[in-house]
N, C-alpha and C positions, 0 to 999 in steps of 0.2 A: 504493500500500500504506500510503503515511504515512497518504494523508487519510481512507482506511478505517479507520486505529487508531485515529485522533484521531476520528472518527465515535463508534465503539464506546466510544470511555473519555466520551466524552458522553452518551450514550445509557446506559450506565452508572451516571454521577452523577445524570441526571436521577431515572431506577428507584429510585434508594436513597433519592435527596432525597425522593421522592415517599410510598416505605414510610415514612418515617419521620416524614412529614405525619400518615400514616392511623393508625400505632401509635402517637404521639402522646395520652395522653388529654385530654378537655378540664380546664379549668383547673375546680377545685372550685365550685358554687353556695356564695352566701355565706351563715352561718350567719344567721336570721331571728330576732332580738331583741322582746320586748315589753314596754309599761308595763302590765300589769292592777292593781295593789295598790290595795286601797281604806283610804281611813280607819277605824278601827276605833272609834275615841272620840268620833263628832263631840258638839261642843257641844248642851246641850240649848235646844229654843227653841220658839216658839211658832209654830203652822202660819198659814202666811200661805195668806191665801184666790184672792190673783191670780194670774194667768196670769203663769209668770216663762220669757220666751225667752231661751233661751242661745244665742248665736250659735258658731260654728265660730271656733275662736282663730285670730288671722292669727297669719303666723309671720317672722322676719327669714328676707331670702333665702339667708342661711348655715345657717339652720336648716329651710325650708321643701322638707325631701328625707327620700329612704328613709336617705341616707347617717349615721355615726356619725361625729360629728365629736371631736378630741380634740388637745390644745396639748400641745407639745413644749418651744417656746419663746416667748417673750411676740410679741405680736401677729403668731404663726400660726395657724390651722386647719387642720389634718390631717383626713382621712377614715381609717379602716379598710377594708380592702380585702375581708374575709374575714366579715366582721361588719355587719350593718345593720338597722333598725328595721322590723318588718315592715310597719308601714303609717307614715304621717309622724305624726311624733311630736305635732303638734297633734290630729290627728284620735283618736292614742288618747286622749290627754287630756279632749278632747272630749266621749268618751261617759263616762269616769271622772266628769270633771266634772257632767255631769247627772244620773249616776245618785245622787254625794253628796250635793247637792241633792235630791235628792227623800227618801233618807236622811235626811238633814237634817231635814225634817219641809216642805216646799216640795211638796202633792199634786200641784200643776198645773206640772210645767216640762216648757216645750215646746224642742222644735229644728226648725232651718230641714229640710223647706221649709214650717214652720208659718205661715201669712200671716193668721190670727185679729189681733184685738184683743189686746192684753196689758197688763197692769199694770207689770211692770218690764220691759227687755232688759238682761242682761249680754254685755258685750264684751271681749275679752279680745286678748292679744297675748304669743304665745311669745317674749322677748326673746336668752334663752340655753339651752343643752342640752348640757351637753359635759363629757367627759372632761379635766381639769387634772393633767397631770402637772409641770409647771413647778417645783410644790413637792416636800419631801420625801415629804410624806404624800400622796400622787394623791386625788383629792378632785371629785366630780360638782358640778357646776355646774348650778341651775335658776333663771331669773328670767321673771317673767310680771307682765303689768300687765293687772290687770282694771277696768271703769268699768260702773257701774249707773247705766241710763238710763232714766228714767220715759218710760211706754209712751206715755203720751199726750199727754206735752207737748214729746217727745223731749229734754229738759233732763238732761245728767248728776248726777245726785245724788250719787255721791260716785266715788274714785279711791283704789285702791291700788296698791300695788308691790310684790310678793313675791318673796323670795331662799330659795335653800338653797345651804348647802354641804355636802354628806354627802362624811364621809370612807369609803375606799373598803377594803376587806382586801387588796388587792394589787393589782399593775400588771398588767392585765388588762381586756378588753375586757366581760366576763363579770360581773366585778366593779363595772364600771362599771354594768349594766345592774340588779344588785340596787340600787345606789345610787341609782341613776334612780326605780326603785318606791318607795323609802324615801322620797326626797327629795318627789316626785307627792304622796303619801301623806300627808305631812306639810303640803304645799299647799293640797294641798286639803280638808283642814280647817281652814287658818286663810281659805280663800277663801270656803268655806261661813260661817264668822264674820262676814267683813265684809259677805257679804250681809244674812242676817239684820241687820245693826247699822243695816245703812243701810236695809235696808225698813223697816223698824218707824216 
């Protein structure tokens, strides 16, 4: 009789464990974030006649993810769990980036998998993307290195190094993602600059 109750109070827990697997909901999809903003004022300049490749920005392997990374403390990176880039942040940039260029007054930019002849290739490299809360004021962090390489000689013609810091309206993931567009935005008009400076 024991080993029959002691059966039942098993078969019991198991039943319950189980319902409460199934009513269970699953845990939420994470919210899908994006960079679109374009520059609004680019510099005015003169149309270059070459074929200008833009390659796809490599990206550091802390940055080369769907995930939203953001500091708490100095030399951590945190993710967001609830929040994340809907496609990898180089790849938006990416098409941002060609289309300002062409904006720009640049007819001919092309993207990989263009395998023509070309006058210039720009290269670039996502270096940072992140949410800074470490300070008082939370503040987005953007830094990319681009290098214009002549097509034909493959010789780098020039190099820069680009920063922002956009401060953010509040400690928010959300906040952070307007600051991201701001910050792009502002990018990529001074990226658009230095091409034109250095094609010419």
């Amino acid at each position: 009789m024991n080993a029959i109750l002691k059966s039942s109070v098993l078969l019991a827990c198991v039943a319950l464990a189980t319902g409460c697997a199934v009513m269970t909901p699953p845990p939420p999809e994470p919210r899908k974030q994006v960079i679109t903003q374009l520059p609004t004022d680019l510099p005015a300049g003169r149309t270059n006649a070459g074929v200008l490749l833009v390659h796809l920005p490599e990206a550091a392997p802390t940055y080369d993810t769907t995930e939203m990374a953001y500091t708490v403390k100095p030399y951590q990176l945190d993710y967001f769990a609830r929040n994340e880039w809907g496609e990898k942040p180089a790849v938006m940039i990416h098409a941002l980036l060609v289309q300002t260029l062409r904006n720009a007054g640049f007819k001919d930019v092309q993207a990989p998998p263009h395998m023509g002849p070309h006058k210039y290739a720009l290269r670039s490299e996502l270096v940072e993307l992140r949410q800074d809360f470490t300070t008082e004021k939370p503040t987005l962090r953007l830094k990319m290195r681009f290098e214009l390489v002549d097509g034909t000689s493959r010789k780098v013609k020039a190099t820069r190094e680009l920063t922002e810091a956009q401060p953010m309206t509040e400690k928010s993931p959300y906040a952070g993602v307007v600051a991201a567009n701001e910050a792009t935005a502002r990018m990529l008009k001074d990226a658009a600059r230095f091409v034109m400076e250095s094609a010419g």
